[in-house]
Backbone as CSV, one residue per row, in Angstrom:
resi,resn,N_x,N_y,N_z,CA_x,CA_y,CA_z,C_x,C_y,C_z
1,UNK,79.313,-76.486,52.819,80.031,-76.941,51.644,79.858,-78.445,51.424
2,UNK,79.726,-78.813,52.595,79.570,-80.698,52.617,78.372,-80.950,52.014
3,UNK,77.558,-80.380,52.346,76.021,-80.576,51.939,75.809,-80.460,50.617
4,UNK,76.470,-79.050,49.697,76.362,-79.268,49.096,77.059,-80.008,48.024
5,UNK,78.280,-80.401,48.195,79.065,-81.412,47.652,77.980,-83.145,47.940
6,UNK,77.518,-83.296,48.813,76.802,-84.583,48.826,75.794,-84.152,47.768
7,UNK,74.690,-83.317,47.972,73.894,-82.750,47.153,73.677,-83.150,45.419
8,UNK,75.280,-82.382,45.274,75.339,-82.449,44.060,75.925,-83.904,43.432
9,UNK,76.177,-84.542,44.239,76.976,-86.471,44.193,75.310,-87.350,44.249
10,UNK,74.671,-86.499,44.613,73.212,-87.580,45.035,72.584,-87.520,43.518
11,UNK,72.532,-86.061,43.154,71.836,-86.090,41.891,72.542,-86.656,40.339
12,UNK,73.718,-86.368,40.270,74.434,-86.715,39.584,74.089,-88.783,39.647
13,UNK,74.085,-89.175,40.728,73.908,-90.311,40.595,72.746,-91.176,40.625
14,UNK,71.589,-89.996,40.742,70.135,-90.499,40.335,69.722,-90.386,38.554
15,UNK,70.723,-89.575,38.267,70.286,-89.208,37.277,71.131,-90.394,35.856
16,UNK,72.154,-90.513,36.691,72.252,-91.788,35.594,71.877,-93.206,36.122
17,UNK,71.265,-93.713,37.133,70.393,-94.390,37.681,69.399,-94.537,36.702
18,UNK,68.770,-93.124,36.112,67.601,-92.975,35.718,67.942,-93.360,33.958
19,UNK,69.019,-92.629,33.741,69.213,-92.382,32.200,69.170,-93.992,31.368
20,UNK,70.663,-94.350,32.630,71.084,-95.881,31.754,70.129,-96.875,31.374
21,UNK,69.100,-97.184,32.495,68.306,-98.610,32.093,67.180,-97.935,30.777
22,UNK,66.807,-96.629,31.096,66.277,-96.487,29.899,66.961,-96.685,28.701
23,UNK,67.828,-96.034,28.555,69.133,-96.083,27.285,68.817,-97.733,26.850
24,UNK,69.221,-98.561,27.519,69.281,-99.714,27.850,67.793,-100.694,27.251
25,UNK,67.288,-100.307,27.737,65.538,-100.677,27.365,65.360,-100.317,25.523
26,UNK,65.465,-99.024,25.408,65.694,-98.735,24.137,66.321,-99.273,23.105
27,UNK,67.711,-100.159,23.422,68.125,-100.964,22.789,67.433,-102.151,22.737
28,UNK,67.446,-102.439,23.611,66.943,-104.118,23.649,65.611,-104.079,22.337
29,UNK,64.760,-102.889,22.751,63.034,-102.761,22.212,63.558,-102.756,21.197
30,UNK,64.299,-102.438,19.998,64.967,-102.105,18.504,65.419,-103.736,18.206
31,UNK,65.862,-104.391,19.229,66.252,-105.591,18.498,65.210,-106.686,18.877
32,UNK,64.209,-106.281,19.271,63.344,-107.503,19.393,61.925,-107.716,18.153
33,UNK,62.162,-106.268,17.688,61.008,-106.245,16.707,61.265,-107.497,16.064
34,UNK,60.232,-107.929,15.182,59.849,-109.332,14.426,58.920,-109.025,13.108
35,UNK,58.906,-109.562,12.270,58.529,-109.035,11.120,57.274,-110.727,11.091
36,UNK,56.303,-110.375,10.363,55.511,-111.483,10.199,56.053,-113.097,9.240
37,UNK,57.027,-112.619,8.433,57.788,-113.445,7.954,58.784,-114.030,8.452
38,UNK,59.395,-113.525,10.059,60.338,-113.846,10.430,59.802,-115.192,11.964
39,UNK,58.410,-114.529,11.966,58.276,-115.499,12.974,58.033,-117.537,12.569
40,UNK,58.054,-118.188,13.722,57.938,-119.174,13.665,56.942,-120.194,13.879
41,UNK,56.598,-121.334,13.754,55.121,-122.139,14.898,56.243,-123.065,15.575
42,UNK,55.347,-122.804,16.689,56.369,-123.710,18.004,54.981,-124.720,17.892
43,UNK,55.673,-126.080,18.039,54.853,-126.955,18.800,54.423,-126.720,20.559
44,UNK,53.149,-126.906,20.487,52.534,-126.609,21.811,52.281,-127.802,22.721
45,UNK,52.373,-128.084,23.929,52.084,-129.434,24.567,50.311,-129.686,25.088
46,UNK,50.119,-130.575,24.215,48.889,-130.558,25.094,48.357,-130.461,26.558
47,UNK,47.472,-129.984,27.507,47.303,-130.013,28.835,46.694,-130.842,28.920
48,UNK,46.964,-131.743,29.906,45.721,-132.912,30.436,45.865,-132.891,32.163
49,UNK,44.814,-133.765,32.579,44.723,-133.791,33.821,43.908,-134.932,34.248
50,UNK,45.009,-135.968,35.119,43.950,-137.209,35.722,43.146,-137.357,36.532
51,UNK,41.968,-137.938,36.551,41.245,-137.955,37.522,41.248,-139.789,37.870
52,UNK,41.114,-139.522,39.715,41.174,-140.810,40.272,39.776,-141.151,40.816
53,UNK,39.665,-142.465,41.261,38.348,-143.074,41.924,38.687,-144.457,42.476
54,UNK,37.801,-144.678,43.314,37.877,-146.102,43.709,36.667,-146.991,43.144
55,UNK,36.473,-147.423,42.593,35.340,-148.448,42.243,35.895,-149.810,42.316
56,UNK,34.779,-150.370,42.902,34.723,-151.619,44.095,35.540,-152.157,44.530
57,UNK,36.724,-150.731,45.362,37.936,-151.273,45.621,39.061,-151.450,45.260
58,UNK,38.655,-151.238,43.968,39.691,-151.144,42.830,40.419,-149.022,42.200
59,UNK,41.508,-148.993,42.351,41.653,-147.903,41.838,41.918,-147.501,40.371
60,UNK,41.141,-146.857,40.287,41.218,-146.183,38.749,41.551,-144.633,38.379
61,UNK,41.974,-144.440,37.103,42.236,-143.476,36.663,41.843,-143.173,35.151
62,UNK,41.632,-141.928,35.088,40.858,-141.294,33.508,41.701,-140.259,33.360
63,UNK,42.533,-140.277,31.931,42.930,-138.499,31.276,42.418,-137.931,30.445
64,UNK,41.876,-136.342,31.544,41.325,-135.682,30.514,42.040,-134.594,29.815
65,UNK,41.424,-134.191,28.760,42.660,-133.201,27.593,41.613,-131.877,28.234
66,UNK,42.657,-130.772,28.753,41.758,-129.570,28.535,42.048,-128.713,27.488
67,UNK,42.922,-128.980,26.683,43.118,-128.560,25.427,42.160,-128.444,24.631
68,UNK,41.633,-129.762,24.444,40.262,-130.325,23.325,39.155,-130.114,24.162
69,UNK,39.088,-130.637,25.620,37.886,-130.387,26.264,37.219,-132.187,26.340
70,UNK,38.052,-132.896,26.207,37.365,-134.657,25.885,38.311,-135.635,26.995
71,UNK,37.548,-136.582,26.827,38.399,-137.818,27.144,39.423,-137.896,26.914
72,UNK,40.323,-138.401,26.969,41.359,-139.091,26.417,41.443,-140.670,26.738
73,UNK,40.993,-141.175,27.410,40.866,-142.985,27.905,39.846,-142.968,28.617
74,UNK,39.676,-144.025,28.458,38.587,-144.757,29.476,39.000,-145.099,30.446
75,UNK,38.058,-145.470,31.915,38.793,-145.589,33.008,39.769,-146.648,32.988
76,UNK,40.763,-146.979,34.113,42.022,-147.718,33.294,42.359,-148.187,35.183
77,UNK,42.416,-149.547,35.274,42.836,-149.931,36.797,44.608,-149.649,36.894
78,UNK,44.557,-148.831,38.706,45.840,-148.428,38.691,46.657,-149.982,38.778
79,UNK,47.410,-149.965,38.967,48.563,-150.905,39.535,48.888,-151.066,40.790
């Protein structure tokens, strides 16, 4: 009788385990739709990345944009 009293407590509670987050999911997916008129333009940050060196002792640095794919400065002595 125990067994099947656990039995029937195990499934009962897989099964809304299972039901709710779907239920759940379903909502959310209905309110996220977006219509082409509704969306927005976000400003984007450009990526860059410095590169270091020593020339004659001196340290330097260059930023490059990988956004554009270019320079951004010329080499520039650190401080």
């Amino acid at each position: 009788m125990k067994k099947r009293l656990v039995t029937y407590l195990f499934v009962v509670v897989m099964a809304f385990s299972v039901a709710i987050p779907v239920m759940a999911a379903e909502v959310v997916e209905a309110e996220t739709k977006y219509t082409m008129t509704e969306q927005e333009i976000a400003p984007r940050t450009e990526m860059t990345r410095i590169y270091w060196r020593n020339h004659n002792g001196q340290v330097q640095f260059r930023v490059w944009s990988i956004t554009n794919g270019r320079w951004l400065t010329d080499w520039t002595n650190a401080v």
